[in-house]
C-alpha positions as CSV (number, residue, x, y, z in Angstrom):
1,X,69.0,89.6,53.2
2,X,72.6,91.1,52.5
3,X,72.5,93.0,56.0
4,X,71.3,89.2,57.4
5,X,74.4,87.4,55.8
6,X,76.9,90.0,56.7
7,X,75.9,89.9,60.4
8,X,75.7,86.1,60.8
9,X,79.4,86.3,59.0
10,X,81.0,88.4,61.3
11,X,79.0,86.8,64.0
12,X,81.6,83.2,62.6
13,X,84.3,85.5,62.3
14,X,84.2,86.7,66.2
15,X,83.2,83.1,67.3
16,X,86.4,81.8,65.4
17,X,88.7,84.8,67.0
18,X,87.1,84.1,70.3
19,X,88.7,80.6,70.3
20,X,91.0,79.5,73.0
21,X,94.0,77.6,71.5
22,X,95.8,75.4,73.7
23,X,99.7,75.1,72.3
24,X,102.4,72.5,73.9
25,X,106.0,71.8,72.9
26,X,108.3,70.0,74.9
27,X,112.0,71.2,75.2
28,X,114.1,68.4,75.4
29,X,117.2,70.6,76.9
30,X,115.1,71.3,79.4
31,X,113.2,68.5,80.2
32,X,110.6,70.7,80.5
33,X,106.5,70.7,78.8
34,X,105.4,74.4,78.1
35,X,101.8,74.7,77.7
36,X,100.6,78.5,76.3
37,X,96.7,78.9,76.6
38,X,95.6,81.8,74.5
39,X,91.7,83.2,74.3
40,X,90.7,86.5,72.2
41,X,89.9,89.3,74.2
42,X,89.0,92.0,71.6
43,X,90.4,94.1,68.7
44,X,92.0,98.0,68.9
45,X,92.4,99.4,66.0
46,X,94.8,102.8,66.2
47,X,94.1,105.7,64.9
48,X,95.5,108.3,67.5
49,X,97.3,111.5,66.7
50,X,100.4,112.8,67.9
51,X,101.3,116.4,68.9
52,X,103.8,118.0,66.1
53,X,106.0,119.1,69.2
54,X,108.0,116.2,69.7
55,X,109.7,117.6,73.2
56,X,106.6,116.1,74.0
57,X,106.4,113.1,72.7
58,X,107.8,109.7,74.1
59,X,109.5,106.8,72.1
60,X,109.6,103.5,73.5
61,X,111.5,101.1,71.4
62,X,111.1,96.9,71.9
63,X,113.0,94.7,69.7
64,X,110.8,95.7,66.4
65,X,109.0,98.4,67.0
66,X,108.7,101.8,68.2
67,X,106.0,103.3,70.5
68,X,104.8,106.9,70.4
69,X,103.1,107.8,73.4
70,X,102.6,111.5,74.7
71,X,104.6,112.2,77.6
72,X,102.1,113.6,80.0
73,X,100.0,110.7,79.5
74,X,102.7,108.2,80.5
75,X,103.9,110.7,83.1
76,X,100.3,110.4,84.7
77,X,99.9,107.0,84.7
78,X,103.9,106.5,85.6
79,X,103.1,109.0,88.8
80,X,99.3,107.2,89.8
81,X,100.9,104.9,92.7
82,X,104.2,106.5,93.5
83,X,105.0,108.6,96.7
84,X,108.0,110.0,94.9
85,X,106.5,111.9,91.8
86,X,108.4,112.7,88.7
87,X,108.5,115.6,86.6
88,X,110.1,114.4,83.2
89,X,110.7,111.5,81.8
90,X,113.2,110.9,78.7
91,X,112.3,111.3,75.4
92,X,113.6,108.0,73.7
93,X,113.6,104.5,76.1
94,X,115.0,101.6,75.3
95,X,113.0,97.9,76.5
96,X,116.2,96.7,78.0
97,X,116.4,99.5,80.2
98,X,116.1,98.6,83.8
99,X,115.6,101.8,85.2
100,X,112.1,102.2,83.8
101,X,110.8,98.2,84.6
102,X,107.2,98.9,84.7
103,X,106.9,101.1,81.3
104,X,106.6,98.6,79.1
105,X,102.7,98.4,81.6
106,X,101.6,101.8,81.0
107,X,102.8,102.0,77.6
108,X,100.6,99.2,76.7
109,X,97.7,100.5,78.7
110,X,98.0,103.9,76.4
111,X,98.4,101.3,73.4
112,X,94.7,99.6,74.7
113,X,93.2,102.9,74.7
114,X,94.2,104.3,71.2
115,X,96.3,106.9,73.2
116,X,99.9,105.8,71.4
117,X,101.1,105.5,68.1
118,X,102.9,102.2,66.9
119,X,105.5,101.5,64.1
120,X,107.3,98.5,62.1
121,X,110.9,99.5,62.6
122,X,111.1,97.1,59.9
123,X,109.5,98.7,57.0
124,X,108.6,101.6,59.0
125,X,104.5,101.4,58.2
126,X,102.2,102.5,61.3
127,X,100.3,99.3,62.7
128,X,96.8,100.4,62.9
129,X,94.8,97.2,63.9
130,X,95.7,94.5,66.5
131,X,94.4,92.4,68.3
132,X,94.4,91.6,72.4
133,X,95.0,87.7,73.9
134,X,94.8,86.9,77.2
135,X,96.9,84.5,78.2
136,X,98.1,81.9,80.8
137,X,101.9,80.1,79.9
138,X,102.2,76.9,82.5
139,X,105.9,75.0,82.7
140,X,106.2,71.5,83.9
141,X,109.6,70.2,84.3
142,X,110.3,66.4,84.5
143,X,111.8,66.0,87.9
144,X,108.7,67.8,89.3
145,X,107.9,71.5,90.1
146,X,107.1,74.5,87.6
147,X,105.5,77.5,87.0
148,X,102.5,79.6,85.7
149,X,102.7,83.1,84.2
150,X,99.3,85.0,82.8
151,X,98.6,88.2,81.5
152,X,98.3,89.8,78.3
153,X,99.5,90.1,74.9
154,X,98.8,91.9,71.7
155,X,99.2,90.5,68.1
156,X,99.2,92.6,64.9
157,X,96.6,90.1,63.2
158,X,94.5,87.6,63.9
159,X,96.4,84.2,63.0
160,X,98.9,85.0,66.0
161,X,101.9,84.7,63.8
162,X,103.3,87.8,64.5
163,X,104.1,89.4,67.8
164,X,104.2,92.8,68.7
165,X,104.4,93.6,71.9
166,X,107.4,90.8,73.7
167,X,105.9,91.7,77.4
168,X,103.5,90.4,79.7
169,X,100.6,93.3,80.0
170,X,97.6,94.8,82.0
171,X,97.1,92.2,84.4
172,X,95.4,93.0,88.0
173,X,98.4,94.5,89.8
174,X,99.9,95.5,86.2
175,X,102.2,92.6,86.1
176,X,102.7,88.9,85.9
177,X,101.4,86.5,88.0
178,X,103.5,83.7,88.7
179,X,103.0,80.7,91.3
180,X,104.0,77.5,91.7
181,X,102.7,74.2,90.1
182,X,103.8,71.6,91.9
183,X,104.5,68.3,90.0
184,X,103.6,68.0,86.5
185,X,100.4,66.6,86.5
186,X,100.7,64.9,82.6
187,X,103.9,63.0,83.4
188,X,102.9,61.1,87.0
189,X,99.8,58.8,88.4
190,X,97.2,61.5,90.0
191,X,95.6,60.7,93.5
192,X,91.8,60.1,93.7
193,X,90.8,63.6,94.7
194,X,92.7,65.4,92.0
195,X,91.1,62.7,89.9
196,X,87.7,64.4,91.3
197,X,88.8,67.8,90.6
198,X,89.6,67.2,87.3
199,X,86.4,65.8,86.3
200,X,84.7,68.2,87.8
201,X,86.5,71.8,87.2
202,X,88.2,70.3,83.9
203,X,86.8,68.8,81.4
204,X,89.6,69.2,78.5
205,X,92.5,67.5,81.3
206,X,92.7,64.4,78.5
207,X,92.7,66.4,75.5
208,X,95.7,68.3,77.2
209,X,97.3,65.4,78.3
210,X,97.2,63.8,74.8
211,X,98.7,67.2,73.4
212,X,101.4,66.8,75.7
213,X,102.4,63.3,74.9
214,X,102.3,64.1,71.1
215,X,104.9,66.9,72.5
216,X,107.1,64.3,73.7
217,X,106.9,62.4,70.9
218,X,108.1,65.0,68.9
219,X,110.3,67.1,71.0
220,X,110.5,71.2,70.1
221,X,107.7,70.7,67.5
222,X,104.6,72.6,68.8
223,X,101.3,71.1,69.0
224,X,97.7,72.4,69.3
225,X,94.0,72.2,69.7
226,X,91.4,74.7,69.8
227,X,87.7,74.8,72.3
């Protein structure tokens, strides 16, 4: 009976994680409705040792925290497409630096695979368990126009408050897709066969509508709703 309980618990506890939460806020500034759909992908827990030689041992550090990868692994996966191989790599690396754009990729790739160590620079405590979102961040603007950028992002626990990783991760081609949305489809009168589409490929449109015009109603105040 205990083992029954237990499972049908964390059975809940998955199908609550495994919601997708639809956030808008509207920046007045702007003039511009963002709209960040997020969906649980799956937990990693890290529990992955380092070697004690630390000539060969890579630090990546992002706003708060520090990365410890080894350096062959990122040197492999840094190598995999390139004509132009590399032998060595530096030791510390720095998020802002441009010379190393598609990094912040690989080192979350070895992050998804338990291959990296990760640490608070705040408190300076190892994060061992996180979680993965997959995500897909649409812009409308006012005066027409906008944007769409998915990937992937990982959160340190499972309310989302806290961020860990500030880049978009992982997708097909290892970075983010962006394309254009054309007119914002909340804010304008839609023609009969987007109409059609709508009801037929998207059934939440009016729920996401109504989120949007409680984000204009109160400007930079985010709003949500779950499915």
């Amino acid at each position: 009976m205990k083992k029954l309980l237990a499972v049908l618990l964390l059975l809940s506890v998955v199908q609550a994680m495994a919601e997708t939460v639809v956030k808008g806020t509207y920046e007045s500034k702007k003039r511009r409705y963002r709209e960040l759909t997020q969906k649980f992908i799956k937990e990693v827990n890290l529990n992955y040792a380092l070697p004690n030689d630390k000539k060969n041992i890579v630090t990546y550090k992002t706003e708060n925290y520090d990365i410890l990868v080894r350096k062959q692994d990122l040197l492999e996966l840094y190598n995999m497409d390139r004509k132009e191989k590399i032998a060595d790599i530096k030791n510390v690396i720095s998020y802002k630096d441009k010379k190393f754009d598609y990094v912040h990729n690989y080192i979350a790739e070895l992050i998804e695979n338990n291959r990296a160590a990760v640490y608070n620079r705040k408190n300076k405590k190892e994060v061992n368990h996180m979680i993965k979102i997959k995500y897909n961040n649409n812009i409308y603007y006012d005066e027409g126009r906008g944007s769409n950028y998915d990937g992937y992002v990982f959160y340190t626990d499972k309310t989302l408050t806290e961020e860990i990783l500030r880049f978009d991760i992982i997708t097909q081609f290892g970075v983010a897709i962006h394309s254009s949305l054309g007119d914002n489809p909340y804010n304008r009168e839609l023609s009969q066969k987007e109409k059609e589409r709508i009801e037929k490929y998207s059934k939440n449109f009016e729920k996401k509508k109504e989120l949007y015009k409680k984000a204009v109603a109160n400007p930079d105040v985010e709003q949500r709703f779950s499915y």
